[in-house]
PASEBA-1860 file (N, C-alpha, C; in nm, 3 decimals):
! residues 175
1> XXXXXXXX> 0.085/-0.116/0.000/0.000/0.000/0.000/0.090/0.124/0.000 ~ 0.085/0.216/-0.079/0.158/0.330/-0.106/0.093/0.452/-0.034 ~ 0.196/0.535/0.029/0.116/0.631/0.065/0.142/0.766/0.007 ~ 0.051/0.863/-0.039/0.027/0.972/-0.097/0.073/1.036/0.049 ~ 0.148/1.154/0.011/0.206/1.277/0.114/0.158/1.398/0.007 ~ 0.071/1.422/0.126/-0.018/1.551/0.094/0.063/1.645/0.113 ~ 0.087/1.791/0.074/0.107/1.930/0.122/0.008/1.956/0.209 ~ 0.069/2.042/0.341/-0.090/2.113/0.390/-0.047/2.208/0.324
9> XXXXXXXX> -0.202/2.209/0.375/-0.301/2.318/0.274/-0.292/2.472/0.349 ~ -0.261/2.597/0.283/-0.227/2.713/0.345/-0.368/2.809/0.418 ~ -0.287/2.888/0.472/-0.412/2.940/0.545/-0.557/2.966/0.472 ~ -0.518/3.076/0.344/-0.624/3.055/0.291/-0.725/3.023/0.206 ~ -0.687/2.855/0.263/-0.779/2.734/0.194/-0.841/2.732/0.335 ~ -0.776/2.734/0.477/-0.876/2.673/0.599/-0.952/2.806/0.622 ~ -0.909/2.931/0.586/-1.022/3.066/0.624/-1.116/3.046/0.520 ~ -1.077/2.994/0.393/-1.203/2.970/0.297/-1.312/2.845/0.364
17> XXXXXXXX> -1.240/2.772/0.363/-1.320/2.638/0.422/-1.410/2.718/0.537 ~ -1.330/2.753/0.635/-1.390/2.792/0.747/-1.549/2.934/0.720 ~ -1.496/3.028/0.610/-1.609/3.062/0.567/-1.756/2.980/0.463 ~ -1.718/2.940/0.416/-1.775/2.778/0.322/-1.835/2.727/0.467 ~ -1.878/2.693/0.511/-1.871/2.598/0.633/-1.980/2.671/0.701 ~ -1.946/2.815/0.725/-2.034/2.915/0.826/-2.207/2.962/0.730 ~ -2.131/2.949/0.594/-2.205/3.007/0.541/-2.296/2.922/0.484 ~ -2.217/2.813/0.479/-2.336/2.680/0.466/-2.440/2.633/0.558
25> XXXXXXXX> -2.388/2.641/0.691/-2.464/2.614/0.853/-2.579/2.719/0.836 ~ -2.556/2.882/0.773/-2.648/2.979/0.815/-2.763/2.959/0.704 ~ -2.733/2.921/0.600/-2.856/2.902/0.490/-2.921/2.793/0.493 ~ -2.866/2.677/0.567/-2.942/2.559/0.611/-3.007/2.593/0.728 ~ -2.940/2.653/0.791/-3.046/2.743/0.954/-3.201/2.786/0.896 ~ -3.133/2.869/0.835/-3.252/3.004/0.745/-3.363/2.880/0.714 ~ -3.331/2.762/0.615/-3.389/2.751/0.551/-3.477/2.629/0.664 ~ -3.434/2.582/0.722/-3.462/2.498/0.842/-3.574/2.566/0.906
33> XXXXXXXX> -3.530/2.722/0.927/-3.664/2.785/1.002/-3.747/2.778/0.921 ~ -3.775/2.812/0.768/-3.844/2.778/0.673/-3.933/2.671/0.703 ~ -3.899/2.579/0.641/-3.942/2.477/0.586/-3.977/2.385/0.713 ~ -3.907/2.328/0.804/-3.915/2.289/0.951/-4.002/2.383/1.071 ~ -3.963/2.484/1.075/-3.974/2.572/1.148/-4.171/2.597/1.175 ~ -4.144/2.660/1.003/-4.307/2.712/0.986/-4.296/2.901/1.012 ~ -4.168/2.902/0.934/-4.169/3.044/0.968/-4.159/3.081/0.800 ~ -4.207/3.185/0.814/-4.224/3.251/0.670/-4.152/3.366/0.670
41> XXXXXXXX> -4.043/3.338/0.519/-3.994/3.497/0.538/-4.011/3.583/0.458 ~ -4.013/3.689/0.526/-4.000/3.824/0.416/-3.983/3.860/0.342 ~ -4.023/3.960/0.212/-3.932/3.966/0.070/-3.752/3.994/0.159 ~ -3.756/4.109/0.243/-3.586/4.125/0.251/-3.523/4.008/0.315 ~ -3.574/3.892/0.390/-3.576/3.779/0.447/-3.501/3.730/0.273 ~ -3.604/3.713/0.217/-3.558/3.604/0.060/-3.453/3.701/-0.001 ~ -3.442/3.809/-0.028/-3.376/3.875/-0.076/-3.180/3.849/-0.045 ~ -3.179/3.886/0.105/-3.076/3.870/0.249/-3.049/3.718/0.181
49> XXXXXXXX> -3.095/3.606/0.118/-3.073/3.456/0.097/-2.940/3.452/0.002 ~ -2.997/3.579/-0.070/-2.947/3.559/-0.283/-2.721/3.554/-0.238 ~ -2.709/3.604/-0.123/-2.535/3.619/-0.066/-2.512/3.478/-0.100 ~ -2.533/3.383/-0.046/-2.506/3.301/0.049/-2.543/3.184/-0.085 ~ -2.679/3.188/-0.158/-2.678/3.099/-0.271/-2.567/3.088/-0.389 ~ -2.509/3.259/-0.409/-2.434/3.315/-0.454/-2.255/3.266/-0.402 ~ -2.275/3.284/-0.319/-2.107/3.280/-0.222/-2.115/3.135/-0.196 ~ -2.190/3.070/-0.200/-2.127/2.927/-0.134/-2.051/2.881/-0.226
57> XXXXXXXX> -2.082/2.868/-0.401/-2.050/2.843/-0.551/-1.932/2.897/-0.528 ~ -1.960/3.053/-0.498/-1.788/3.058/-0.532/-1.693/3.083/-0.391 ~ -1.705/3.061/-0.339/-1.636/3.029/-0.210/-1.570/2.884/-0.201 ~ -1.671/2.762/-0.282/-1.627/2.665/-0.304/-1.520/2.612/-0.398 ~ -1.533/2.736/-0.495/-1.467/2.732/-0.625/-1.313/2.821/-0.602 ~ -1.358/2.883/-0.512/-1.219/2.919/-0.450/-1.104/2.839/-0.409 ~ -1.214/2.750/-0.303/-1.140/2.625/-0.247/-1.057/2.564/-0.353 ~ -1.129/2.513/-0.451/-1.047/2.425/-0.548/-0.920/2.500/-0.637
65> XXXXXXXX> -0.926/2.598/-0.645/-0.839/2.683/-0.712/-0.733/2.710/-0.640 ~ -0.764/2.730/-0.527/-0.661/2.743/-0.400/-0.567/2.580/-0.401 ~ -0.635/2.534/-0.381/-0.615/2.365/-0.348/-0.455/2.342/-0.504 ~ -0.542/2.433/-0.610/-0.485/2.343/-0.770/-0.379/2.440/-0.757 ~ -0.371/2.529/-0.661/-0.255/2.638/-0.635/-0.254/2.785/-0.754 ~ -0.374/2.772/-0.793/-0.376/2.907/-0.867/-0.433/2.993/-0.813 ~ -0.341/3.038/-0.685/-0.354/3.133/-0.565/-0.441/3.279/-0.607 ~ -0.395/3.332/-0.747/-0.437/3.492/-0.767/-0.611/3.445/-0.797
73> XXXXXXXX> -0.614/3.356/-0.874/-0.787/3.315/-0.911/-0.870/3.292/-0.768 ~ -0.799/3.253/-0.688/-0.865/3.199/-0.582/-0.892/3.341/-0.448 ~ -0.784/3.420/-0.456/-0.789/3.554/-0.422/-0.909/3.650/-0.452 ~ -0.895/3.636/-0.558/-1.004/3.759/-0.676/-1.190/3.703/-0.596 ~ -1.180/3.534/-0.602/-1.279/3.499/-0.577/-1.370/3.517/-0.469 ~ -1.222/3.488/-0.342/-1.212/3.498/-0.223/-1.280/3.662/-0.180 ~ -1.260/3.780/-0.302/-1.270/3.873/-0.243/-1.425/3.962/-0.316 ~ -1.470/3.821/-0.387/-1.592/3.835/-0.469/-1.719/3.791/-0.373
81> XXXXXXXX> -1.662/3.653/-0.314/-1.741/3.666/-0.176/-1.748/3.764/-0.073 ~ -1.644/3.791/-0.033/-1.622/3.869/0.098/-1.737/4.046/0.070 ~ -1.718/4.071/-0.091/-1.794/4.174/-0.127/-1.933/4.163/-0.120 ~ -2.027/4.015/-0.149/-2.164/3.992/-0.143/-2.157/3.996/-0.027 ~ -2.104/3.906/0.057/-2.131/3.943/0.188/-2.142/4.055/0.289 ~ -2.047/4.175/0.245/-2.036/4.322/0.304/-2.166/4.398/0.246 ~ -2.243/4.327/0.156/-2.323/4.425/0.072/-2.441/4.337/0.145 ~ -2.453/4.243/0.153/-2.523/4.132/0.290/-2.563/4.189/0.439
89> XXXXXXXX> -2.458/4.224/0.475/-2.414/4.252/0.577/-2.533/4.408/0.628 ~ -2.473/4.493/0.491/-2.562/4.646/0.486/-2.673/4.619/0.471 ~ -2.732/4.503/0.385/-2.912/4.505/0.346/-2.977/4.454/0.519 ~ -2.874/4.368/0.562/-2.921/4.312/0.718/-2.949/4.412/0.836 ~ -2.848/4.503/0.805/-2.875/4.611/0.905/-2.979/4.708/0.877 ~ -3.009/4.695/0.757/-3.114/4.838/0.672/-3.224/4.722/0.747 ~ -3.263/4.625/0.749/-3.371/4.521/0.775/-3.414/4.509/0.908 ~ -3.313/4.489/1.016/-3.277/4.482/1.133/-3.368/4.631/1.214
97> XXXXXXXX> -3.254/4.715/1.147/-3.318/4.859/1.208/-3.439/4.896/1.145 ~ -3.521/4.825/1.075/-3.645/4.816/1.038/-3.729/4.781/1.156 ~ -3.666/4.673/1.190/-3.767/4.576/1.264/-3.742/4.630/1.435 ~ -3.689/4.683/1.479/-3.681/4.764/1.608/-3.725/4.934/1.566 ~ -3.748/4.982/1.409/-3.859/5.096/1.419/-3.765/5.214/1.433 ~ -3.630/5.169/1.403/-3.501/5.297/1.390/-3.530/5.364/1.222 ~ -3.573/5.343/1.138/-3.646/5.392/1.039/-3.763/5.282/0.976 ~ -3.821/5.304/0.855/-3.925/5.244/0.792/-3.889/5.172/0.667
105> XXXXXXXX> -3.962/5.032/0.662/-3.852/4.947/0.647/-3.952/4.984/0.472 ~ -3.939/4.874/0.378/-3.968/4.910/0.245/-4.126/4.897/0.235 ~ -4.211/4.951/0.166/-4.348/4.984/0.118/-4.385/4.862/0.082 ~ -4.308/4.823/0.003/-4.377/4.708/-0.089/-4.341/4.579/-0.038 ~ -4.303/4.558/0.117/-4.261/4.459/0.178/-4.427/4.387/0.211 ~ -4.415/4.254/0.151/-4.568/4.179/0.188/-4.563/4.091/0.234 ~ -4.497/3.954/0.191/-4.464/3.855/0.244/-4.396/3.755/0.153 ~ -4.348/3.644/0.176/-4.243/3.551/0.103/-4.371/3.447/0.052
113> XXXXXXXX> -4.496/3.441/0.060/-4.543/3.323/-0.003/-4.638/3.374/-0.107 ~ -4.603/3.292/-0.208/-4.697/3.339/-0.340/-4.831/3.286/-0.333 ~ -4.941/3.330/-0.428/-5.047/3.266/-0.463/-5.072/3.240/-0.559 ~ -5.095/3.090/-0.527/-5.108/2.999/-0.658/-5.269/3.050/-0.710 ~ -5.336/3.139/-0.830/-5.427/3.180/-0.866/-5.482/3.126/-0.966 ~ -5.646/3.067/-0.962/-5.755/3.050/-1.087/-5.863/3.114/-1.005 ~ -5.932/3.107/-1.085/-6.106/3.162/-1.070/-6.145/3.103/-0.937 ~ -6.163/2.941/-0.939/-6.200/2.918/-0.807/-6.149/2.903/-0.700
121> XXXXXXXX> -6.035/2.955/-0.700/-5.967/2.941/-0.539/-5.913/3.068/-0.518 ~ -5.949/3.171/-0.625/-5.856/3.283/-0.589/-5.915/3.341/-0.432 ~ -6.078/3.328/-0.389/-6.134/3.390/-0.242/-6.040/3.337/-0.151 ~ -6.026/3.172/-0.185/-5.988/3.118/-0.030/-5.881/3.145/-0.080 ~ -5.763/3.133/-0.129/-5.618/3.226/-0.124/-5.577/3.333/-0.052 ~ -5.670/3.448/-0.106/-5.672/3.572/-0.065/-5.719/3.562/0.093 ~ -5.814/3.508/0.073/-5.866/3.488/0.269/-5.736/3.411/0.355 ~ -5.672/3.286/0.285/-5.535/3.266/0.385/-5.458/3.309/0.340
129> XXXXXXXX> -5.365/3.387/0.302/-5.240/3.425/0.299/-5.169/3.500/0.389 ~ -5.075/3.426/0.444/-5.029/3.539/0.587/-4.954/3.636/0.518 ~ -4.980/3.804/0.539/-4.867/3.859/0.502/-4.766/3.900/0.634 ~ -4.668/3.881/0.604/-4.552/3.907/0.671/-4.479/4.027/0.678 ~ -4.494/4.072/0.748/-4.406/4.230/0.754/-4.249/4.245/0.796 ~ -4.191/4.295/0.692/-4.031/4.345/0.701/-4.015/4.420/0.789 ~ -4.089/4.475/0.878/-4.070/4.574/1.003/-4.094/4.516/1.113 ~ -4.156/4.408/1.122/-4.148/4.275/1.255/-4.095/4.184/1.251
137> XXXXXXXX> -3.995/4.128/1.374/-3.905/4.029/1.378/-4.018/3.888/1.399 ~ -4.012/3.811/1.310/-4.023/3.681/1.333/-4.045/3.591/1.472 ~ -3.936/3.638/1.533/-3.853/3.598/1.640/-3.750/3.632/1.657 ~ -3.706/3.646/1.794/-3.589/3.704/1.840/-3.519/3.576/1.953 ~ -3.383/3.530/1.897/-3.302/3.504/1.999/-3.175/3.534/2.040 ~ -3.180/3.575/2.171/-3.079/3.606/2.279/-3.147/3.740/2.260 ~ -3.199/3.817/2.214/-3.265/3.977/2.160/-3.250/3.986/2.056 ~ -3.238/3.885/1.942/-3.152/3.975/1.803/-3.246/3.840/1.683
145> XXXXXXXX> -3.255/3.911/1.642/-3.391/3.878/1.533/-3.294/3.822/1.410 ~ -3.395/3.708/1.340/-3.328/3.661/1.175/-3.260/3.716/1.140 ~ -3.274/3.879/1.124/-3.185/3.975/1.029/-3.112/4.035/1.125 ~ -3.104/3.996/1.273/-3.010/4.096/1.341/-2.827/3.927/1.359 ~ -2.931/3.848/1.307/-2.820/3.718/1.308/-2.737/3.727/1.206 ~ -2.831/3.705/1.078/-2.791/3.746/0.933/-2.657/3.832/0.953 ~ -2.657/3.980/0.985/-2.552/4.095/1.016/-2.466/4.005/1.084 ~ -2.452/3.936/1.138/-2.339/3.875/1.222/-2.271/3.760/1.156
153> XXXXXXXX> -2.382/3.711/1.142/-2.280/3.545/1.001/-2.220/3.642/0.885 ~ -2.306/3.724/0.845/-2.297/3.751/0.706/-2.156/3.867/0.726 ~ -2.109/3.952/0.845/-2.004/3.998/0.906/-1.876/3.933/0.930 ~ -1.904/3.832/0.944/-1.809/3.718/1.003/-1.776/3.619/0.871 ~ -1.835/3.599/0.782/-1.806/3.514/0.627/-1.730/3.627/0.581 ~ -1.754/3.767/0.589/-1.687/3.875/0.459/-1.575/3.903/0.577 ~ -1.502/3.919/0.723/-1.372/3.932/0.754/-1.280/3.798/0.693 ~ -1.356/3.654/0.709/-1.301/3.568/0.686/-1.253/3.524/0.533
161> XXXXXXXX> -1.339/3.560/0.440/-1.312/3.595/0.330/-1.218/3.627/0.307 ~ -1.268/3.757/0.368/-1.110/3.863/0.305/-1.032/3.795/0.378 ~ -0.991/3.771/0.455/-0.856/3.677/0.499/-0.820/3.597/0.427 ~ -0.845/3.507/0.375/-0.849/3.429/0.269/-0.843/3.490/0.147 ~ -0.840/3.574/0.094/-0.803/3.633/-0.013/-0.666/3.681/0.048 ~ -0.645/3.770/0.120/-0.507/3.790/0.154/-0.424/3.715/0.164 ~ -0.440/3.542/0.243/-0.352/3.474/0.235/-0.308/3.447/0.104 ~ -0.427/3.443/0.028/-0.379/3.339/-0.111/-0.328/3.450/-0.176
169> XXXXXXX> -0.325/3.553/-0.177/-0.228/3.656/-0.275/-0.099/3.682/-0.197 ~ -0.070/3.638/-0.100/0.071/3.635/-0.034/0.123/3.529/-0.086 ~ 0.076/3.368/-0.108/0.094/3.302/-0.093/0.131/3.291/-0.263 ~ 0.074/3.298/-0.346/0.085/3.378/-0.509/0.242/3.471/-0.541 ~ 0.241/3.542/-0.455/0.359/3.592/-0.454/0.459/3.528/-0.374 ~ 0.447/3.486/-0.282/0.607/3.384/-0.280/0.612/3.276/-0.350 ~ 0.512/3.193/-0.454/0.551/3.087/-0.486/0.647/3.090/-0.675
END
């Protein structure tokens, strides 16, 4: 039996991983409250999602690029995430300070579930449809609501990011 001797792998492949990882746990959370939960979210709720569907692809794709050692590709990527996420980060807090009434959150905020519409079901549709408001928290735990969590994963994926982009462009230049 022969054994393969790996290189380890440089820092930032484990700050990528380690963001990959966080950011995977928080959209399976999200979606857990969803679907498990019985919680319905918000248009900025679904909106706050599009980071994270976005960044996992290439956060992952980072990984491998990093891994195949084409450090500058994996950098650029690294810092393509870290940017959805900072722009994540701002829609969470615009959402957040919605929902504690520090300004007014968007007009056209209704709710995350569509209606399936014909002639005869459009009454009872319209009679159940919960709408959901972007200016009330769902739920709050420890005090800090979906979107006051969101700001914190989604804070914590874009420092780690960028770390990971920094390593791998150091790491680009010494090799």
């Amino acid at each position: 039996m022969a054994f393969v001797q790996r290189r380890a792998r440089g820092t930032d492949y484990q700050l990528g991983a380690l963001a990959l990882c966080i950011a995977i746990f928080t959209i399976l959370t999200a979606l857990g409250f969803q679907y498990l939960g019985g919680y319905v979210p918000c248009m900025l709720c679904l909106i706050e999602r599009y980071a994270y569907y976005a960044g996992v692809p290439v956060l992952f794709v980072a990984l491998v690029l990093s891994e195949g050692g084409y450090c500058r590709s994996a950098s650029a990527l690294f810092v393509l995430a870290a940017l959805a996420f900072m722009a994540n980060a701002g829609l969470g807090i615009y959402h957040a300070g919605a929902e504690w009434k520090f300004w007014p959150g968007p007009a056209t905020c209704g709710g995350g579930e569509s209606l399936t519409t014909s002639a005869g079901n459009l009454l009872n549709n319209i009679q159940n449809i919960k709408v959901i408001k972007c200016d009330e928290a769902a739920l709050r735990f420890l005090g800090i609501s979906f979107a006051g969590w969101n700001v914190i994963a989604s804070a914590l994926i874009m420092a780690i990011s960028f770390g990971a982009a920094r390593a791998a462009y150091r790491r680009s230049r010494s090799a």
